[in-house]
Each structure stands twice: as structure tokens, then as C-alpha cells.
VEXDREN-2710 file (C-alpha; in Angstrom, 1 decimal):
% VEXDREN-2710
k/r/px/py/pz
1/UNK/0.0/0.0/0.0
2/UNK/1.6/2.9/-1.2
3/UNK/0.1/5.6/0.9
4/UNK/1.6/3.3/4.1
5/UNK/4.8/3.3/2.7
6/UNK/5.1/7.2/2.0
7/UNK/3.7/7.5/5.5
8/UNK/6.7/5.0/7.3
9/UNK/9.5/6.8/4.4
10/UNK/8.6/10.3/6.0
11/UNK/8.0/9.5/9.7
12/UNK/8.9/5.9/10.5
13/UNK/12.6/6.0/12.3
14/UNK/15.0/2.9/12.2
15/UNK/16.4/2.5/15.6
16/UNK/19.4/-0.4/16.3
17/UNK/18.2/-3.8/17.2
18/UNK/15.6/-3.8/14.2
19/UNK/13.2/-1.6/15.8
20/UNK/11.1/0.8/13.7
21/UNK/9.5/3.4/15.6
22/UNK/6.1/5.0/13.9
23/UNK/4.4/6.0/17.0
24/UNK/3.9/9.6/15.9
25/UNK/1.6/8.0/13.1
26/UNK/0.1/4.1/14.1
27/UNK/0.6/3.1/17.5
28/UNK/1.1/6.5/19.6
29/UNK/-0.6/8.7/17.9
30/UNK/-3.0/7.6/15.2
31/UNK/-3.8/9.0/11.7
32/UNK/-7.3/8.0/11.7
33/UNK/-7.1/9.0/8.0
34/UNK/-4.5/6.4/7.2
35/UNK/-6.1/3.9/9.3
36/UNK/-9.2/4.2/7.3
37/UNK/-7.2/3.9/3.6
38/UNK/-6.0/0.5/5.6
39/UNK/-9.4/-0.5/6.5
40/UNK/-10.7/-0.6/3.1
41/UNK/-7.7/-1.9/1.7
42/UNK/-8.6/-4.8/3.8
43/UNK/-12.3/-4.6/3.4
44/UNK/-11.0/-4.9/-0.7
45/UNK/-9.0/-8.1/0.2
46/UNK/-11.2/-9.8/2.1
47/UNK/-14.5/-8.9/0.3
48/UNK/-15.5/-12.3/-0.4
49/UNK/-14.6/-14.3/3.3
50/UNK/-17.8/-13.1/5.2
51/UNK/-15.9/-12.1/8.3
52/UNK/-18.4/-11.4/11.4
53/UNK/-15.4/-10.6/13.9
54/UNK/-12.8/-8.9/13.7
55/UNK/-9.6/-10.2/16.9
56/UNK/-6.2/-8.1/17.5
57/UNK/-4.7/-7.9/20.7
58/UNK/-3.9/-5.2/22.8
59/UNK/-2.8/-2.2/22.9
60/UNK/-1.5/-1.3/19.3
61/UNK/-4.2/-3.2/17.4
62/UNK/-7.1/-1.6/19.1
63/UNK/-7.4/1.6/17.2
64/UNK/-6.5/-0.2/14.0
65/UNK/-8.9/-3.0/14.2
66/UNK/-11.8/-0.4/15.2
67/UNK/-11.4/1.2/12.2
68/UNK/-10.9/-1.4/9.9
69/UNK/-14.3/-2.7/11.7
70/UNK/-16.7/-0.3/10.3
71/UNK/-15.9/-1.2/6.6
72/UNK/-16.7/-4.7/7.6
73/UNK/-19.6/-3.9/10.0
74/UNK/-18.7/-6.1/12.7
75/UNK/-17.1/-5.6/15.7
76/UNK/-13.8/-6.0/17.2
77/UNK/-12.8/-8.1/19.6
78/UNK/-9.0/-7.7/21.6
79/UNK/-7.0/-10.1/23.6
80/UNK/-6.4/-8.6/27.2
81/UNK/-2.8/-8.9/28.6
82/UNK/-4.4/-8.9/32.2
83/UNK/-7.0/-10.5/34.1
84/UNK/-9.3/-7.9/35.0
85/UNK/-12.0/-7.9/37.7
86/UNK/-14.7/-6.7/35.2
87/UNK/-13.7/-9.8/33.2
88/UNK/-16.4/-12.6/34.2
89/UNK/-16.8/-16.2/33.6
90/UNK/-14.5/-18.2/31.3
91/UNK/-12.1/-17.3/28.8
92/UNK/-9.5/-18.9/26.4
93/UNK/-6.2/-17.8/26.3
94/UNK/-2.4/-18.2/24.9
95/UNK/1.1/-17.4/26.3
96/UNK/2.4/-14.2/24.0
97/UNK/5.9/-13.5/24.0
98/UNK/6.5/-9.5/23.5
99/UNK/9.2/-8.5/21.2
100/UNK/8.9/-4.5/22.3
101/UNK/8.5/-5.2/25.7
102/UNK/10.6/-8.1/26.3
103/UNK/7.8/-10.7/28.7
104/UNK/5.5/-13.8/28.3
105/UNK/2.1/-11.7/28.6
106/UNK/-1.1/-14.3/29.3
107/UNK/-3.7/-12.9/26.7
108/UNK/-7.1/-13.6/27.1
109/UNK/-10.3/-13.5/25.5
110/UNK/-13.6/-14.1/27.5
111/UNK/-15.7/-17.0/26.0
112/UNK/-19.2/-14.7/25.7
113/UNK/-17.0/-13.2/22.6
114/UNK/-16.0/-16.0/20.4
115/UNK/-17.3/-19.0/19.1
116/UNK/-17.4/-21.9/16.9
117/UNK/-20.3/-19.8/14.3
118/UNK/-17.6/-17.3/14.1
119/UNK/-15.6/-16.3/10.5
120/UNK/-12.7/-13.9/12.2
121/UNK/-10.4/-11.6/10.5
122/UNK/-7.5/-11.4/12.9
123/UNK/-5.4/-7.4/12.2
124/UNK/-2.6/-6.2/14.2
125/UNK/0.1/-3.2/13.7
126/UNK/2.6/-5.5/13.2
127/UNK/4.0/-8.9/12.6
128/UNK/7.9/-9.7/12.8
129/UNK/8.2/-13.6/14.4
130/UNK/4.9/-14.0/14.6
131/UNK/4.5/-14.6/18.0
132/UNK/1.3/-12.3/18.6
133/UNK/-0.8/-13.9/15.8
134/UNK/0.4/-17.6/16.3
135/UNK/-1.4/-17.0/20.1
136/UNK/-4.7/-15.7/18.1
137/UNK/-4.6/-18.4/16.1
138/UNK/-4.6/-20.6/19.0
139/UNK/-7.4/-19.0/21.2
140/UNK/-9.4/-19.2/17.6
141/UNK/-8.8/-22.8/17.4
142/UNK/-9.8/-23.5/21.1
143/UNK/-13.2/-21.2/19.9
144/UNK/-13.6/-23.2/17.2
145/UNK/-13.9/-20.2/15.0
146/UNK/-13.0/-19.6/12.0
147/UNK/-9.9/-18.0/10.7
148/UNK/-10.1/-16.1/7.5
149/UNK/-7.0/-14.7/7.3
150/UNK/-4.9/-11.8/9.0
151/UNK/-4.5/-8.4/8.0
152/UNK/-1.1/-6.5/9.0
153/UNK/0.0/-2.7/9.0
154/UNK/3.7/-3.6/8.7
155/UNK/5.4/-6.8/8.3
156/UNK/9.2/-7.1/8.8
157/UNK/9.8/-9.4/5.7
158/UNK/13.4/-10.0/7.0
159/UNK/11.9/-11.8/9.9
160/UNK/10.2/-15.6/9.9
161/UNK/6.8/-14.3/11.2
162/UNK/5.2/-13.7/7.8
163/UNK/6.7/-16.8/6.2
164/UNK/5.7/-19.4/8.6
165/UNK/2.3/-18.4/8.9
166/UNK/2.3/-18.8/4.9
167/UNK/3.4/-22.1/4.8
168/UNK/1.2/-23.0/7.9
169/UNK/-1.9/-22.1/5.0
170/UNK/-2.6/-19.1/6.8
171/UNK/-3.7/-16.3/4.4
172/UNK/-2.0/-13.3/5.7
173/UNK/-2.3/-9.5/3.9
174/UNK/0.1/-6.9/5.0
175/UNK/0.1/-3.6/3.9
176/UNK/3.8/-2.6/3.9
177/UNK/6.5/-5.4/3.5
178/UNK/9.7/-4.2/4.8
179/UNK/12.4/-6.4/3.2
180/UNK/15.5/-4.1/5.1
181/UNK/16.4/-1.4/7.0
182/UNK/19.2/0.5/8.7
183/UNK/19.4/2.0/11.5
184/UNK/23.1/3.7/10.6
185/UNK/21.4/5.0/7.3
186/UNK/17.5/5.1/8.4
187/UNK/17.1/3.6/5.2
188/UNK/14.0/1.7/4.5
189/UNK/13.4/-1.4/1.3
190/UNK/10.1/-2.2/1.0
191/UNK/9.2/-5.2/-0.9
192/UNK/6.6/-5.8/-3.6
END
């Protein structure tokens, strides 16, 4: 998506340790405007999959999936990192290493919110070793819902994330591909 990859050329900055930083435009502050070109980019790719839910974790996802929601008309539901005491009843849940913040976070999801009639379109603000979505995947299968794929802002293409959820059969449409980048240089390849 072109527009994303203007937007992470001007603003995104490579730090060391492959870290790209674009919180001034998609998970700090949010371009609402950009996160609604995304949303129908996805609503376009996934026209024909009759999705009725839409999963992504917290935090970073939120704003992006709610968006993205209103061009599917269904609503979103988000993995919690912590047990809450509004949070009644049973839940399913997976063990999500962080990359950014460096701990095992127990996500949940309460049962009320997913189940086996459900066709789900998992989106998050990025995917690098997969870790977050391979969790959603698994609190999906213990649903018994239905994965229809998973929409991505930015995908680090140099990392395994992307490919082994491909060869696991898992459809998965990211918006930006980053094949390199440099933190010396702040230079950015984006493949396509």
C-alpha cells in the first residue's frame, strides 16, 4: 500500500536492534485518515470471506482493528494482557511473548466473545516472528472459530513471522513489506 509506505519513508525511524519506531503516526498517535485507507484496503482483500469478527490484541491493534471494523460492519474483539475484575466467567487464552516489551504476557479473550459460528479476521500493527498472531490463532482454534485470514499494517519481511504463517496455509495480507532497513542510514526497502 503505497500511501503506508510514503507515511513510514517520512516519519517511521529505524532504531538499532531492528526496531522501527512510527508511534507519531500508528501506534502513539494515530492517523485516523491512514487507518481508514487500511481498512478498506482490507475490506477490498477480504470482500469475499464473510468475516463477522474482527480479533487483535492489545494495545497497538485496538485503534486499527476499530477502524478497519466499520468497513466490515462487525465488531472487534481484543486479547487482554491482564485478568481484570470486570472480566467474568471463562475465557480462552495463549502465552504471547512480546518483542517491544521483552515478557510472556497471558492474553485472554472471555468465551461470551467467540465462538465456533464465528468467520474472524485477525489485524494487528505489526507482525515480525509471529508470536502475537500464532497466540490468536490458537485461542481461535480452542473457539472453534474460523480464521479467514490476517490483515497486517507492517510486516518485517526480514523476519520468519510472515513466512511461517504462509506455509502454515494461513492467508495473511500486509500492507507494507519491509524487506531491510538501517538503522546507521535510516534507510528503508520495501518489498513488492
Amino acid at each position: 500500500m503505497q500511501l503506508l509506505e510514503d507515511r513510514i519513508r517520512k516519519d517511521g525511524i529505524v532504531k538499532e536492534g531492528n526496531v522501527l519506531k512510527v508511534d507519531s503516526f500508528l501506534n502513539h498517535q494515530m492517523d485516523i485518515t491512514l487507518f481508514q485507507e487500511m481498512g478498506k484496503e482490507w475490506k477490498r482483500l477480504y470482500a469475499e470471506e464473510k468475516i463477522n469478527k474482527i480479533l487483535t490484541i492489545e494495545a497497538s491493534g485496538i485503534g486499527i482493528a476499530a477502524v478497519a471494523a466499520q468497513y466490515f460492519d462487525v465488531p472487534v474483539v481484543f486479547a487482554k494482557k491482564s485478568q481484570s475484575i470486570n472480566l467474568d466467567g471463562s475465557v480462552y487464552s495463549a502465552k504471547i511473548p512480546s518483542f517491544t516489551h521483552q515478557k510472556v504476557y497471558d492474553v485472554i479473550v472471555s468465551k461470551k466473545y467467540l465462538s465456533p459460528q464465528d468467520r474472524v479476521l485477525i489485524i494487528d500493527d505489526f507482525l515480525a516472528n509471529g508470536c502475537a498472531i500464532r497466540g490468536l490463532v490458537q485461542i481461535l482454534q480452542e473457539a472453534g472459530a474460523q480464521l479467514c485470514g490476517v490483515g497486517i499494517a507492517i510486516e518485517k519481511g526480514f523476519q520468519d513471522g510472515g513466512r511461517e504463517l504462509r506455509s502454515q496455509g494461513i492467508r495473511v495480507e500486509s500492507l507494507a513489506i519491509i524487506e531491510s532497513m538501517d538503522a546507521a542510514s535510516g534507510e528503508i526497502v520495501f518489498r513488492h
